[in-house]
C-alpha positions as CSV (number, residue, x, y, z in Angstrom):
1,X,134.2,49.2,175.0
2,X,135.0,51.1,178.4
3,X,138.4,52.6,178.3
4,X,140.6,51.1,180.5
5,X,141.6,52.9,183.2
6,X,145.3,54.1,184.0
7,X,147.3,52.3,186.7
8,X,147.5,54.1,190.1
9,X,150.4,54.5,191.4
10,X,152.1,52.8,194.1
11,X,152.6,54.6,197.8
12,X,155.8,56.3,197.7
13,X,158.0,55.6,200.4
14,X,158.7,57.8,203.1
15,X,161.8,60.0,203.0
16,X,164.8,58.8,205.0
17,X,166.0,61.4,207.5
18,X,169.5,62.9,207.3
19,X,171.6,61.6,210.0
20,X,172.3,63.7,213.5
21,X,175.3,64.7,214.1
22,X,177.0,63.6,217.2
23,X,176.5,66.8,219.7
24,X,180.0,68.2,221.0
25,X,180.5,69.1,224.6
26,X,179.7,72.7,225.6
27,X,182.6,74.8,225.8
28,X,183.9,75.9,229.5
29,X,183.9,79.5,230.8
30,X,187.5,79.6,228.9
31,X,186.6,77.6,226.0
32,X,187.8,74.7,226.7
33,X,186.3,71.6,225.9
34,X,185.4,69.6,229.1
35,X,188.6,66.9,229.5
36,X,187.3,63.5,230.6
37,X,190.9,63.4,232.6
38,X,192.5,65.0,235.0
39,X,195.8,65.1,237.4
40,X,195.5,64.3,241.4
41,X,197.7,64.3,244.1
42,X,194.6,62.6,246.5
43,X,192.6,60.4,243.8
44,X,189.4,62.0,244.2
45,X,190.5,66.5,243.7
46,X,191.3,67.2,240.2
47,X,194.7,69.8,240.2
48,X,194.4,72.3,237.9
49,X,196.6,74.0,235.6
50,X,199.8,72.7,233.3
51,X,199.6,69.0,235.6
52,X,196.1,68.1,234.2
53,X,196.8,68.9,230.3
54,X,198.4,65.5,230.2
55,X,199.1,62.0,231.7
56,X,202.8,62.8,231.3
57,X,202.6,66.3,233.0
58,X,201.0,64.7,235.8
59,X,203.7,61.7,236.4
60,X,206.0,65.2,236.6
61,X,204.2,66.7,239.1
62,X,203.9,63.8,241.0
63,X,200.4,63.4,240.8
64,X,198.4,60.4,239.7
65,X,196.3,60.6,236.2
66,X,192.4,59.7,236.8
67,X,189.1,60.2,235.2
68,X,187.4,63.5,236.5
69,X,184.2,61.6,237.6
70,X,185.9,60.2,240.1
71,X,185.7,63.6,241.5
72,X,182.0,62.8,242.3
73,X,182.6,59.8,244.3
74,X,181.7,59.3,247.9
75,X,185.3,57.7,249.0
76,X,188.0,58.9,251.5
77,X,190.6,61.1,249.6
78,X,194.9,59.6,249.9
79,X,196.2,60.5,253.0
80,X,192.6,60.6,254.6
81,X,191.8,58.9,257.6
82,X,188.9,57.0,259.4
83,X,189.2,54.7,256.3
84,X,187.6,50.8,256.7
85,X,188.9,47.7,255.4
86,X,185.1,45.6,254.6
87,X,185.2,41.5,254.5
88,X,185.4,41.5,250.7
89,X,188.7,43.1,250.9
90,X,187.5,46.3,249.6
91,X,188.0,49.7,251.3
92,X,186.2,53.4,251.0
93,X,189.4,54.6,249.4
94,X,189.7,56.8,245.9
95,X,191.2,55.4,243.2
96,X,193.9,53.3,244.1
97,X,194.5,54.5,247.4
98,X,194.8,51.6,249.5
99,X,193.6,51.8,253.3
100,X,196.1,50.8,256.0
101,X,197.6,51.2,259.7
102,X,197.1,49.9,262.8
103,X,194.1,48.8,265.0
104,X,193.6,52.1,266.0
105,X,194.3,54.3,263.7
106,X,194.1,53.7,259.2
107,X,194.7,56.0,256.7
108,X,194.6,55.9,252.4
109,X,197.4,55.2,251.1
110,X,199.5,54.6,247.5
């Protein structure tokens, strides 16, 4: 009789690959990480120095704490004028500026 022939093996499964880490921001021109917050007196211009490090430096400069990409928003700045008040009660404000005045004349305000 023939010999019988050995098994083959099965297909070897492909080899899982390692997890990616999760990348890290690139470091500033100081070497900084980038923040994702920032201090503003206007809602919409980030201040810089020792008022943006943190929400409670900010409420002691008087500024307002808010995410830096509402820097990047098309809106009227506090204090700016020529604001507009729409139908839905929504204005072209930053943040949570709010627009008011008079018939002639509006402004953002907090």
């Amino acid at each position: 009789p023939a010999p019988t022939p050995s098994p083959t093996p099965g297909p070897t499964p492909a080899p899982t690959p390692s997890p990616t880490p999760a990348p890290t921001p690139s470091p500033t021109a100081g070497g900084e990480t980038p923040a994702e917050n920032c201090c503003s007196s206007d809602f919409k211009t980030c201040t810089a120095g020792w008022c943006s490090l943190a929400a409670s430096n900010c409420g002691n400069c008087g500024g307002l704490w808010m995410d830096v990409t509402q820097e990047d928003e098309a809106c009227i700045p506090r204090y700016g004028g020529g604001c507009t008040i729409f139908a839905d009660k929504t204005d072209d404000c930053c943040g949570e500026a709010q627009c008011k005045g008079g018939r002639w004349y509006k402004q953002c305000k907090y």
